[in-house]
C-alpha positions in Angstrom: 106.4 70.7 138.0 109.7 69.8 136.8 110.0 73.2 134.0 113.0 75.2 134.7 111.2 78.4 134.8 109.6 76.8 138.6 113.2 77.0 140.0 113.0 79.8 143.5 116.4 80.9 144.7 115.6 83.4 147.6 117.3 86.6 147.6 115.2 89.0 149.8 113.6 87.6 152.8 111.7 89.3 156.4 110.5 87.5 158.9 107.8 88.9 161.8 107.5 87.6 165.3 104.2 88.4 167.5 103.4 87.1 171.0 102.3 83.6 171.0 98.3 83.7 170.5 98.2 86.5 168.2 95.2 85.6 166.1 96.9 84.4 162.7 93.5 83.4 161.0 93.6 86.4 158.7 96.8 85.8 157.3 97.3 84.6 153.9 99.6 84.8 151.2 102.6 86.8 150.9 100.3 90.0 149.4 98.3 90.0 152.5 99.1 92.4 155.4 100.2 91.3 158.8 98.3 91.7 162.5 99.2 94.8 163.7 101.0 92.2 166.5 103.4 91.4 164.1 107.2 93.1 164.7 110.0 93.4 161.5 112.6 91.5 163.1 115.2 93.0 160.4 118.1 92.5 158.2 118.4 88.8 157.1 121.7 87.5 155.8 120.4 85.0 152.7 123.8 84.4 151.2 124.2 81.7 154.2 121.8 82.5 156.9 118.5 80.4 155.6 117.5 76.6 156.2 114.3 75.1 156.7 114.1 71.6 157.6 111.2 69.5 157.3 110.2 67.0 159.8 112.2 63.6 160.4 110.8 60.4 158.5 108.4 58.1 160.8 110.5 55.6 162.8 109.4 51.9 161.3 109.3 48.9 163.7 109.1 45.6 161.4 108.3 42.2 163.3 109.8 39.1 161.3 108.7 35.4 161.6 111.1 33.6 163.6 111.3 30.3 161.5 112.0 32.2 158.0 112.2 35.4 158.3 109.5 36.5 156.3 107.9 40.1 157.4 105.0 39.7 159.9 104.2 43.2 161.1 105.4 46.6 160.6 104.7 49.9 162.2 105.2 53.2 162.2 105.2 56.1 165.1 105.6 60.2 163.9 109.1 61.7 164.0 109.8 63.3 166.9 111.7 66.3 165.2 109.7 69.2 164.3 109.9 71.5 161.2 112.8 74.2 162.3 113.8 77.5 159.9 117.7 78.9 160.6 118.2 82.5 160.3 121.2 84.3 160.4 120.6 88.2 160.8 122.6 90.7 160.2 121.7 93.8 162.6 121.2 94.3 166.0 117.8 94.3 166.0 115.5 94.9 169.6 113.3 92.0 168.3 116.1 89.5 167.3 117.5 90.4 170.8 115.2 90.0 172.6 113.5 86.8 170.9 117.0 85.5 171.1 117.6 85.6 175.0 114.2 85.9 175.8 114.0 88.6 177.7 113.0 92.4 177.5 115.3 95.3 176.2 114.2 98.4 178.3 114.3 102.3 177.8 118.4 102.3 178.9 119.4 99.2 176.6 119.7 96.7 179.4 118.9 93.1 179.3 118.5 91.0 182.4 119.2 87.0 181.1 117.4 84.4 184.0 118.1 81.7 181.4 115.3 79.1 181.1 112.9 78.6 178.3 112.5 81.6 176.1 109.0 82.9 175.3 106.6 80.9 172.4 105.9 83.2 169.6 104.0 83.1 166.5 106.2 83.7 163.1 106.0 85.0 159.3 109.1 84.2 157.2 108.3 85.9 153.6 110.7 85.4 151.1 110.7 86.5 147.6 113.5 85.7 144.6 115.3 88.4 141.8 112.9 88.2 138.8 110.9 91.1 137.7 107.5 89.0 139.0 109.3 87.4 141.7 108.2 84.5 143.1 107.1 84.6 146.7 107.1 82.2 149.7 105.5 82.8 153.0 105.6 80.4 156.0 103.3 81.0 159.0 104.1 79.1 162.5 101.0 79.6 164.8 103.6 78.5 168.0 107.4 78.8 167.2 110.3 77.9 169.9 113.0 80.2 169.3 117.1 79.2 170.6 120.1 80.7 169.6 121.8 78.7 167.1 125.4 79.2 167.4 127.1 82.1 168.6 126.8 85.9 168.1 129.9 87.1 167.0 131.0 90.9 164.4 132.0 89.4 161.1 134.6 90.0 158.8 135.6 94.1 158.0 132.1 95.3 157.8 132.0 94.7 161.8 128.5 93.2 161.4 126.7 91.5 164.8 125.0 88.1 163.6 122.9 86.8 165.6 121.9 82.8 164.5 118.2 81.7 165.3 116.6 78.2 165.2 112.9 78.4 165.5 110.9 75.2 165.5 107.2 74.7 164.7 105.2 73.8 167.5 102.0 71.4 167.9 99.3 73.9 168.7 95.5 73.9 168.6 95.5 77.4 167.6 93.9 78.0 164.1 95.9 78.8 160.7 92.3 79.9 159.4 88.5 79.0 159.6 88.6 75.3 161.0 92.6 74.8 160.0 95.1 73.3 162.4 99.0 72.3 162.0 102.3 73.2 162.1 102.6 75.7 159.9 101.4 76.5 156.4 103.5 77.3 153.7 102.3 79.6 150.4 104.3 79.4 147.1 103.1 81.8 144.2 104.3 79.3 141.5 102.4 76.6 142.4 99.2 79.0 142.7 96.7 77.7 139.8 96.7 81.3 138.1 100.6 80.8 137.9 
């Protein structure tokens, strides 16, 4: 997989948040249309708004010999860090809102914050480069934590809010499909067979 023509450089990107249990078994890739469950959250700013960080590396004990040295036993334990996704976006969006403190926006536009843990949700991040036949990613997160990362602040002369999200990937036992659990799963059109 090392051609040139594999490279992806996202331009255009959405990402859709539902209420945490939303049955995600019949989504697939990027083509496929979301559970009606599934809100646009908006705007994303690409140009520096987008991270995703894979899970840390296992932590390694090793167990030496006392009288030279030599390696005895070694183990390993998972990471403790989970897969998290940054997004930075760029309106002022009821879902980014209210994903972002947690709380409900009502019919006046008012927002009561009780701080605390902010509701589990489950998440679709498509994203999708320049060419003609772009090439398309989609990540789906059966149970995502969402923070805000940062703070919100207007930007520059266009006066733009940007709100800064960290979601992180979840251990569930809710199913990705027929018999599929995880973290997430991640679709990539160029490493599809017909590609």
């Amino acid at each position: 997989m090392s051609d040139v023509t594999q490279a992806f450089a996202p331009v255009r990107a959405k990402l859709y948040t539902a209420p945490l249990g939303t049955d995600v078994s019949t989504v697939v890739a990027h083509d496929s249309a979301l559970p009606a469950e599934f809100e646009d959250n908006g705007a994303i700013d690409l140009s520096s708004g987008y991270s995703f960080t894979p899970a840390g590396t296992p932590t390694r004990t090793v167990e030496r010999e006392f009288y030279d040295d030599a390696i005895f036993y070694i183990t390993e334990s998972p990471s403790d860090d989970v897969p998290t996704w940054d997004v930075t976006f760029l309106e002022s969006n009821l879902y980014v809102i209210e994903n972002a403190f947690g709380a409900t926006v009502d019919s006046a536009g008012g927002l009561v914050y009780t701080g605390g843990i902010p509701a589990h949700k489950a998440m679709v991040l498509d994203l999708a480069d320049a060419a003609a036949s772009p090439k398309t990613q989609r990540f789906l997160v059966p149970d995502t934590s969402l923070a805000i990362n940062g703070s919100i602040n207007p930007s520059g002369n266009a006066k733009l809010q940007k709100t800064p999200l960290r979601f992180s990937a979840n251990p569930t036992t809710g199913e990705l499909g027929v018999g599929v659990t995880g973290l997430f799963i991640m679709w990539s059109s160029w490493l599809a067979d017909a590609s």
